[in-house]
FINUKE-126774 format. One record per residue: chain; x, z negated, y of N, C-alpha, C, O, CB in turn; residue number from 1. Coordinates in pm, whole numbers, plus 50000, padded with zeros to 5 digits. Glycine has a CB too. Example, Ala and Ser with C-alpha at 12.3 -4.5 7.8 and 13.67 -1.06 7.14 Angstrom:
kollum: A	nu: 51319	nw: 49220	nv: 49431	cau: 51230	caw: 49220	cav: 49550	cu: 51320	cw: 49220	cv: 49670	ou: 51424	ow: 49154	ov: 49668	cbu: 51131	cbw: 49095	cbv: 49553	lovex: 1
kollum: A	nu: 51285	nw: 49292	nv: 49775	cau: 51367	caw: 49286	cav: 49894	cu: 51290	cw: 49213	cv: 50003	ou: 51341	ow: 49196	ov: 50114	cbu: 51408	cbw: 49428	cbv: 49940	lovex: 2
% end
This chain:
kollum: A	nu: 28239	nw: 87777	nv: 23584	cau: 28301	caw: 87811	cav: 23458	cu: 28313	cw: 87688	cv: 23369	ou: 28294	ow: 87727	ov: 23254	cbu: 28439	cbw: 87872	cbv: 23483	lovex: 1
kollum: A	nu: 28340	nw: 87525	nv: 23371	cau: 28343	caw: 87450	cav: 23381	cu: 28200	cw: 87391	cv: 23266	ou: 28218	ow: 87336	ov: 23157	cbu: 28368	cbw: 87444	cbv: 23513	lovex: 2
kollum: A	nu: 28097	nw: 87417	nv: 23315	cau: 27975	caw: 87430	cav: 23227	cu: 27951	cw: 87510	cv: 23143	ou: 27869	ow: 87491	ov: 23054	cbu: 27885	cbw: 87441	cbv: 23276	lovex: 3
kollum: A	nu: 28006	nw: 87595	nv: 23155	cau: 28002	caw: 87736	cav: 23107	cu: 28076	cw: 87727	cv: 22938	ou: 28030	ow: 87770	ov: 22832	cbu: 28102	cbw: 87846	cbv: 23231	lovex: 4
kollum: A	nu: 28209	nw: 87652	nv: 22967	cau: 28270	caw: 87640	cav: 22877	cu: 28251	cw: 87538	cv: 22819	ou: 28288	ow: 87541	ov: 22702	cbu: 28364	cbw: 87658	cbv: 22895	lovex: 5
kollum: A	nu: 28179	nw: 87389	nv: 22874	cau: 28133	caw: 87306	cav: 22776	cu: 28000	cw: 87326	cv: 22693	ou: 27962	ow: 87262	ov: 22596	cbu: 28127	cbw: 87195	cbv: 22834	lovex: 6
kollum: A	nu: 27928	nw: 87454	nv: 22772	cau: 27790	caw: 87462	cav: 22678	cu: 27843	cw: 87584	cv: 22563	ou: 27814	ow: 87531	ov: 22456	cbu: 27622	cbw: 87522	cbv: 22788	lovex: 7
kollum: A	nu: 27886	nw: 87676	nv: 22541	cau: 27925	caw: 87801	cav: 22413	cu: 28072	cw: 87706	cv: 22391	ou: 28166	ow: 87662	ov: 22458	cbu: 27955	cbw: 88028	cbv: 22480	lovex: 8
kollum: A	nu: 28025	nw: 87706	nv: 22257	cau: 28149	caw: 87710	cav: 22136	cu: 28237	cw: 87831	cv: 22133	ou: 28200	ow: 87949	ov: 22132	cbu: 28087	cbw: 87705	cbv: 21983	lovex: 9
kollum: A	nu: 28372	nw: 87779	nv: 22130	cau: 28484	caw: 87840	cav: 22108	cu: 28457	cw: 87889	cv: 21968	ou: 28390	ow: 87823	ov: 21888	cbu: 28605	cbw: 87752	cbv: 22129	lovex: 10
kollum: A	nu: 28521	nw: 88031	nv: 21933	cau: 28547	caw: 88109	cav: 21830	cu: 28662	cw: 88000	cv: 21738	ou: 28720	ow: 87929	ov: 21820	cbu: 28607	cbw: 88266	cbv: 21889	lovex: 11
kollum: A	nu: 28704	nw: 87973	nv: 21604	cau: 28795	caw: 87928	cav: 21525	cu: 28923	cw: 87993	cv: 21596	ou: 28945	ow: 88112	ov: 21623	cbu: 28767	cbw: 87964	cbv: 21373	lovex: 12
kollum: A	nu: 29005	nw: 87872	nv: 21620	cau: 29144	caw: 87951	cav: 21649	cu: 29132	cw: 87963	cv: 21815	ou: 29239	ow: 87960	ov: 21876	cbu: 29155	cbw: 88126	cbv: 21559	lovex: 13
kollum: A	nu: 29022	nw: 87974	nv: 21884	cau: 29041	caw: 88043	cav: 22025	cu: 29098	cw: 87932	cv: 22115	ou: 29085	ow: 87812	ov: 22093	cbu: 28893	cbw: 88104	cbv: 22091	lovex: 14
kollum: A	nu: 29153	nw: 87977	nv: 22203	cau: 29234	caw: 87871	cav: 22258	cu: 29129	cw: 87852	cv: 22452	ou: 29048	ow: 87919	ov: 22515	cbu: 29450	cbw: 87947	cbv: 22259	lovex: 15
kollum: A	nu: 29172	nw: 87772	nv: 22462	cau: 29041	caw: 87732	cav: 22591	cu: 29103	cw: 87833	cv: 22744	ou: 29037	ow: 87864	ov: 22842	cbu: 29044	cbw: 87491	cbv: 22645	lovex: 16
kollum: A	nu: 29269	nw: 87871	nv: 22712	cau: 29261	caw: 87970	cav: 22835	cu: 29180	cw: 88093	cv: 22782	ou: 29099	ow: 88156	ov: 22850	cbu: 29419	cbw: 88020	cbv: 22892	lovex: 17
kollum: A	nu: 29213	nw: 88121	nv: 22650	cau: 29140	caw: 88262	cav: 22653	cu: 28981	cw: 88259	cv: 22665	ou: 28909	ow: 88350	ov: 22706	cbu: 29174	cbw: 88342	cbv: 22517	lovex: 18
kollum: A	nu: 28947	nw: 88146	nv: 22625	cau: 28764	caw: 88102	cav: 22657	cu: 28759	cw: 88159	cv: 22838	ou: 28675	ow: 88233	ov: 22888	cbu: 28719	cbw: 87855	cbv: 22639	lovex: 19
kollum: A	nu: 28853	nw: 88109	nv: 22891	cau: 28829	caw: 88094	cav: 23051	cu: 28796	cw: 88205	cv: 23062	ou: 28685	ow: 88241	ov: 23102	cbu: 28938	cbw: 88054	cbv: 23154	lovex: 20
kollum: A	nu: 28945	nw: 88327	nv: 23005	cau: 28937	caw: 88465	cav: 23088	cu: 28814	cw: 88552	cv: 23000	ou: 28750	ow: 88653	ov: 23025	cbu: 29113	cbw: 88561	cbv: 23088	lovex: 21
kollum: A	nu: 28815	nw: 88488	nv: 22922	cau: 28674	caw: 88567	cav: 22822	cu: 28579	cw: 88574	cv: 22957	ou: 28546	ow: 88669	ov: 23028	cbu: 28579	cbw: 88443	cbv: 22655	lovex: 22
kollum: A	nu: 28544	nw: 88421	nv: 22963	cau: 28383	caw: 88398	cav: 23023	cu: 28428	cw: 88410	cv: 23189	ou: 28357	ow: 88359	ov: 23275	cbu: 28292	cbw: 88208	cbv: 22972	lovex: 23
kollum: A	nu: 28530	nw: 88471	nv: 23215	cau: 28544	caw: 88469	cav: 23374	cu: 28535	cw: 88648	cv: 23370	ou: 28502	ow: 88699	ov: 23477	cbu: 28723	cbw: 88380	cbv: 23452	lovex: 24
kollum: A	nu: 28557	nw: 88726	nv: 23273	cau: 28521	caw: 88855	cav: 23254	cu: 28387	cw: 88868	cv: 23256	ou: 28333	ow: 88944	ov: 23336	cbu: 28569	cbw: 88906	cbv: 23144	lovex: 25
kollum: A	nu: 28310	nw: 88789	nv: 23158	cau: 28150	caw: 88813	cav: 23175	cu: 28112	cw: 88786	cv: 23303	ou: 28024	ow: 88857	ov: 23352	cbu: 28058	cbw: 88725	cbv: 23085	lovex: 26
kollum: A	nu: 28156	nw: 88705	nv: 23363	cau: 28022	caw: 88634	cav: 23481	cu: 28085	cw: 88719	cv: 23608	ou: 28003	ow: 88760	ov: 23690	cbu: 28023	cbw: 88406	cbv: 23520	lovex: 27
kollum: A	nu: 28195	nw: 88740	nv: 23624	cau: 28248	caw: 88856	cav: 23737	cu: 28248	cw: 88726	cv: 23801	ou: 28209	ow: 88616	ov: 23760	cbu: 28149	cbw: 89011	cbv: 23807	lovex: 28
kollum: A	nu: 28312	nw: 88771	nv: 23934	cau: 28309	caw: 88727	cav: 24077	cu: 28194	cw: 88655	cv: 24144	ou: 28231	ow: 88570	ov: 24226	cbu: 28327	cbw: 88836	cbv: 24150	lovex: 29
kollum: A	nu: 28063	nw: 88670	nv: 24128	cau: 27972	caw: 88654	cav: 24240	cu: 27909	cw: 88555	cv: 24076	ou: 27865	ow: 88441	ov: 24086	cbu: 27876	cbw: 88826	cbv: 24347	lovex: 30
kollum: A	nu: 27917	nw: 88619	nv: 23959	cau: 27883	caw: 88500	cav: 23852	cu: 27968	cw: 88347	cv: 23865	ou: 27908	ow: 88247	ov: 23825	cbu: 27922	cbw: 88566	cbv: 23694	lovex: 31
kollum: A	nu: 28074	nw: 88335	nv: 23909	cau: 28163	caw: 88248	cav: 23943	cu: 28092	cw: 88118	cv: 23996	ou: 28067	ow: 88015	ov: 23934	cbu: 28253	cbw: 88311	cbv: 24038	lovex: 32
kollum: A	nu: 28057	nw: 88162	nv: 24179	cau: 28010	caw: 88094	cav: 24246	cu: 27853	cw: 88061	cv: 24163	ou: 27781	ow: 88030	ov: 24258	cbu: 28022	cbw: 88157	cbv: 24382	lovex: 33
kollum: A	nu: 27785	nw: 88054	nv: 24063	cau: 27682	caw: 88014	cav: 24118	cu: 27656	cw: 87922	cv: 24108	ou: 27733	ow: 87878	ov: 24022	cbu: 27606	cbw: 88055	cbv: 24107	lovex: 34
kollum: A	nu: 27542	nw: 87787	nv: 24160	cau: 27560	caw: 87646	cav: 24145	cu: 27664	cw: 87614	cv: 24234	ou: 27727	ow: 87512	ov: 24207	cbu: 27590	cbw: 87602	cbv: 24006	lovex: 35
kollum: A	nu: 27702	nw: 87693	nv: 24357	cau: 27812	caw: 87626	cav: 24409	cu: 27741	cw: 87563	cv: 24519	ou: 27817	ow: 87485	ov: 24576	cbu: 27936	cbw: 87714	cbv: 24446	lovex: 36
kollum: A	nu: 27617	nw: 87566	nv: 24576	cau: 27568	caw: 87491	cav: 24694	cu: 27519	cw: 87378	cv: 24672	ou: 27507	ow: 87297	ov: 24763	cbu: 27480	cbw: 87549	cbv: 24761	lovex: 37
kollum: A	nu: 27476	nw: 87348	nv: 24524	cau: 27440	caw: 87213	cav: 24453	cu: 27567	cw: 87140	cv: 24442	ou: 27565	ow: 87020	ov: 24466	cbu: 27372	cbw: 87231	cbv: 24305	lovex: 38
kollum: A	nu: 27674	nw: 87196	nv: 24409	cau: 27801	caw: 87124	cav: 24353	cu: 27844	cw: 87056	cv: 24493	ou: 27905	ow: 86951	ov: 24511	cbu: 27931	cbw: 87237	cbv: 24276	lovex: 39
kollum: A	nu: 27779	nw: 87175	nv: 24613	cau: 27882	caw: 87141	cav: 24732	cu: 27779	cw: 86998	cv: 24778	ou: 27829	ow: 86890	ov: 24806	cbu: 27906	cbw: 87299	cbv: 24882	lovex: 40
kollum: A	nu: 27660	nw: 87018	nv: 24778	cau: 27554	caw: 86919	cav: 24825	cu: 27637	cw: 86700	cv: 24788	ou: 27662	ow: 86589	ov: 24836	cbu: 27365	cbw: 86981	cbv: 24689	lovex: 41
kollum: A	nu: 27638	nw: 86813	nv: 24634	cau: 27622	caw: 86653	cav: 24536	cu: 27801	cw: 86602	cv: 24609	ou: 27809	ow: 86493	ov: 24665	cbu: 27612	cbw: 86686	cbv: 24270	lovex: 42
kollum: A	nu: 27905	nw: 86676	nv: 24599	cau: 28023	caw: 86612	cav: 24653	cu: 28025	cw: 86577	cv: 24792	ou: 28093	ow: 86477	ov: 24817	cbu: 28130	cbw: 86689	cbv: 24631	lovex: 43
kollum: A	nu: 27947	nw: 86656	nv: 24929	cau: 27987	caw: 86563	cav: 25043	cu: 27859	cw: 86490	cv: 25062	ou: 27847	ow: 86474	ov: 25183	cbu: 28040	cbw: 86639	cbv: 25183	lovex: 44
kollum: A	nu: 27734	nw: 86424	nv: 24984	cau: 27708	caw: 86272	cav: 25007	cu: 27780	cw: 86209	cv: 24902	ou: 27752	ow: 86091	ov: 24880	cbu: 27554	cbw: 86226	cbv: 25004	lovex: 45
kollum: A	nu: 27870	nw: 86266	nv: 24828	cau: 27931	caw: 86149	cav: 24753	cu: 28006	cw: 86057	cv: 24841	ou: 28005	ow: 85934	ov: 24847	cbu: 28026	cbw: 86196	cbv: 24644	lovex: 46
kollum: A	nu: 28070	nw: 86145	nv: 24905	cau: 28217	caw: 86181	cav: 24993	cu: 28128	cw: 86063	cv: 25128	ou: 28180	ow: 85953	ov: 25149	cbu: 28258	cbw: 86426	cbv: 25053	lovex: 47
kollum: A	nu: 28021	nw: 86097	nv: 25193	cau: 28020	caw: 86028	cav: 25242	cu: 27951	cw: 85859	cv: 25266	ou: 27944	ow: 85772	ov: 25354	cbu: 28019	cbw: 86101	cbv: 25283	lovex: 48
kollum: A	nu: 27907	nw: 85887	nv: 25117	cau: 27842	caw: 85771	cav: 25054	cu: 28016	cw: 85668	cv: 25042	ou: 28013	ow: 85545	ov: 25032	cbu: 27740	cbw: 85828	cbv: 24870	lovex: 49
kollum: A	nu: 28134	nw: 85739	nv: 25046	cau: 28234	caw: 85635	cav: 24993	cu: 28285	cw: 85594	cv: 25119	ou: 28353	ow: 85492	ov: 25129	cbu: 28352	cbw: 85688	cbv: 24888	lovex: 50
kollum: A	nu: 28257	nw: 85666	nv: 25214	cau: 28336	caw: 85666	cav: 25331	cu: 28266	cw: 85556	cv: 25400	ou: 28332	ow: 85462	ov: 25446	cbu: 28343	cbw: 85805	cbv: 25409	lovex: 51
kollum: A	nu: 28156	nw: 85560	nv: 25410	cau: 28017	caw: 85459	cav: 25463	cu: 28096	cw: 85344	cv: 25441	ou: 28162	ow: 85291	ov: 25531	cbu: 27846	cbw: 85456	cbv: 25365	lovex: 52
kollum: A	nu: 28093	nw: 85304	nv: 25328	cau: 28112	caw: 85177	cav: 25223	cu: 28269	cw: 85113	cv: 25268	ou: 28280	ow: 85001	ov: 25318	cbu: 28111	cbw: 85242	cbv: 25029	lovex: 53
kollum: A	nu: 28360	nw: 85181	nv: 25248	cau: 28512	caw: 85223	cav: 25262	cu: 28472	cw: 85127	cv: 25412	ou: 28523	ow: 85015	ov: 25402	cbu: 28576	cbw: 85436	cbv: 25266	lovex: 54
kollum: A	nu: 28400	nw: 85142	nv: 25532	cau: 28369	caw: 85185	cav: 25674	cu: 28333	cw: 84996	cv: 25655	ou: 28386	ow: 84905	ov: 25718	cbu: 28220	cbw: 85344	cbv: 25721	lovex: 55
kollum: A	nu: 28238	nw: 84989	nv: 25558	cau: 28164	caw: 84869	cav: 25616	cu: 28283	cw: 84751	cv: 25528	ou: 28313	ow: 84637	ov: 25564	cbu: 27956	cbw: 84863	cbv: 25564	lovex: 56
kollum: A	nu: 28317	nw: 84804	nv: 25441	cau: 28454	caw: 84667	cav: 25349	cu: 28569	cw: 84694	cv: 25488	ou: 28621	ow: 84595	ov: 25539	cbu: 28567	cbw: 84747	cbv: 25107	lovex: 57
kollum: A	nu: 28592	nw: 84793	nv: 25527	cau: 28772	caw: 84761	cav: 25645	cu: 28660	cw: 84640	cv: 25737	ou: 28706	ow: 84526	ov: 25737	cbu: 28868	cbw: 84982	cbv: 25810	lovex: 58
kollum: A	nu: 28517	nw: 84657	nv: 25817	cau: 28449	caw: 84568	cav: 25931	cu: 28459	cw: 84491	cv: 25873	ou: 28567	ow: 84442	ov: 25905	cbu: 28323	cbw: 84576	cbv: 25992	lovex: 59
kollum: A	nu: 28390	nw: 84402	nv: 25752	cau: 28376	caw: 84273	cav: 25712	cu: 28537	cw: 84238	cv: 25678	ou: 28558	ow: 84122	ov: 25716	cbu: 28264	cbw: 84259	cbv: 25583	lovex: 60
kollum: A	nu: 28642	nw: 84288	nv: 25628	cau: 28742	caw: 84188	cav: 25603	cu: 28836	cw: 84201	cv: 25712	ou: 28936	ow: 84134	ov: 25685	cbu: 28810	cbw: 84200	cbv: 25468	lovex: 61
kollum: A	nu: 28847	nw: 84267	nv: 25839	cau: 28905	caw: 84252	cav: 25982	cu: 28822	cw: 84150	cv: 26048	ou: 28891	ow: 84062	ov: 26099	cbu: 28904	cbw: 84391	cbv: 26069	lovex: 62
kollum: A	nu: 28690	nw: 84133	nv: 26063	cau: 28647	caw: 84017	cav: 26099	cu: 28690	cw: 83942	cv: 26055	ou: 28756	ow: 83877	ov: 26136	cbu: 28554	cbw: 83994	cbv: 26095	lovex: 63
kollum: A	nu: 28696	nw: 83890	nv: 25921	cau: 28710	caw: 83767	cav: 25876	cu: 28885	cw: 83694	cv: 25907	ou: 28918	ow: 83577	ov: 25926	cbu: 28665	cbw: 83784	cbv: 25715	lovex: 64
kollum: A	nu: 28982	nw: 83845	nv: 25899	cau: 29113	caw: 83850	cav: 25906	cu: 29153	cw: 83739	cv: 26081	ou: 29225	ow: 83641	ov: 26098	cbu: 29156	cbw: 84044	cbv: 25900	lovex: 65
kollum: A	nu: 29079	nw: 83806	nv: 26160	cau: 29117	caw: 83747	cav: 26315	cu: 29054	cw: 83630	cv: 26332	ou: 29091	ow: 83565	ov: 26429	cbu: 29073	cbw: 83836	cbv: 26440	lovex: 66
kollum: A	nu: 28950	nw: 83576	nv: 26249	cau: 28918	caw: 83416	cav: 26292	cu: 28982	cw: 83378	cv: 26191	ou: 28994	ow: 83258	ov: 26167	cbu: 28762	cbw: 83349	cbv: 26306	lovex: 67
% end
Protein backbone atom coordinates (compact mmCIF):
# COMPACT_ATOMS: atom_id res chain seq x y z
CA UNK A 1 0.00 0.00 0.00
CA UNK A 2 2.99 2.06 0.81
CA UNK A 3 3.95 2.36 -3.05
CA UNK A 4 0.77 2.45 -3.91
CA UNK A 5 0.23 5.64 -2.22
CA UNK A 6 3.48 7.27 -3.16
CA UNK A 7 2.90 6.54 -6.93
CA UNK A 8 -1.29 8.13 -7.46
CA UNK A 9 -1.85 11.59 -6.35
CA UNK A 10 -4.17 12.43 -3.73
CA UNK A 11 -7.52 14.16 -4.81
CA UNK A 12 -7.41 18.25 -3.41
CA UNK A 13 -8.41 18.16 0.15
CA UNK A 14 -8.00 14.18 0.52
CA UNK A 15 -6.47 13.31 3.52
CA UNK A 16 -3.76 10.24 3.38
CA UNK A 17 -6.04 7.94 5.83
CA UNK A 18 -8.77 8.17 3.43
CA UNK A 19 -6.11 7.52 0.41
CA UNK A 20 -5.27 4.27 2.55
CA UNK A 21 -8.92 2.98 2.91
CA UNK A 22 -9.67 4.17 -0.71
CA UNK A 23 -6.71 2.08 -2.19
CA UNK A 24 -7.00 -0.78 0.50
CA UNK A 25 -10.76 -1.12 -0.97
CA UNK A 26 -9.40 -1.43 -4.52
CA UNK A 27 -6.59 -3.91 -4.10
CA UNK A 28 -8.71 -6.25 -1.52
CA UNK A 29 -6.89 -8.62 0.63
CA UNK A 30 -4.75 -10.86 -1.60
CA UNK A 31 -4.01 -7.17 -3.62
CA UNK A 32 -2.37 -6.23 -0.23
CA UNK A 33 0.28 -8.86 -0.10
CA UNK A 34 1.74 -8.47 -3.37
CA UNK A 35 5.55 -7.80 -3.61
CA UNK A 36 5.59 -9.29 -0.28
CA UNK A 37 8.30 -12.11 -1.06
CA UNK A 38 10.66 -9.42 -2.59
CA UNK A 39 10.09 -7.10 0.43
CA UNK A 40 10.60 -10.27 2.62
CA UNK A 41 13.91 -11.34 0.49
CA UNK A 42 15.42 -7.65 0.51
CA UNK A 43 14.81 -7.30 4.65
CA UNK A 44 16.33 -10.70 5.96
CA UNK A 45 19.79 -10.23 3.92
CA UNK A 46 19.59 -6.87 5.17
CA UNK A 47 18.98 -8.23 8.60
CA UNK A 48 21.62 -10.51 8.14
CA UNK A 49 24.08 -8.51 6.33
CA UNK A 50 23.93 -6.28 9.87
CA UNK A 51 24.15 -9.06 12.05
CA UNK A 52 27.39 -10.51 10.14
CA UNK A 53 29.07 -7.11 10.62
CA UNK A 54 27.48 -6.38 14.27
CA UNK A 55 29.30 -10.34 14.68
CA UNK A 56 32.70 -9.37 13.27
CA UNK A 57 32.98 -5.40 15.23
CA UNK A 58 31.84 -7.37 19.04
CA UNK A 59 35.33 -10.24 17.67
CA UNK A 60 37.72 -7.50 16.76
CA UNK A 61 37.08 -5.11 19.79
CA UNK A 62 36.90 -8.18 22.61
CA UNK A 63 40.16 -9.21 21.23
CA UNK A 64 41.70 -6.17 21.44
CA UNK A 65 39.74 -5.47 24.99
CA UNK A 66 41.68 -8.73 26.84
CA UNK A 67 45.28 -8.00 25.65
Amino acid sequence: MLSKINKTPGLPGEGTTSRLIKIGEELGLKGSYTGIGARLFMVGTLNAFQFAIYSDIEKVLSCKLVR
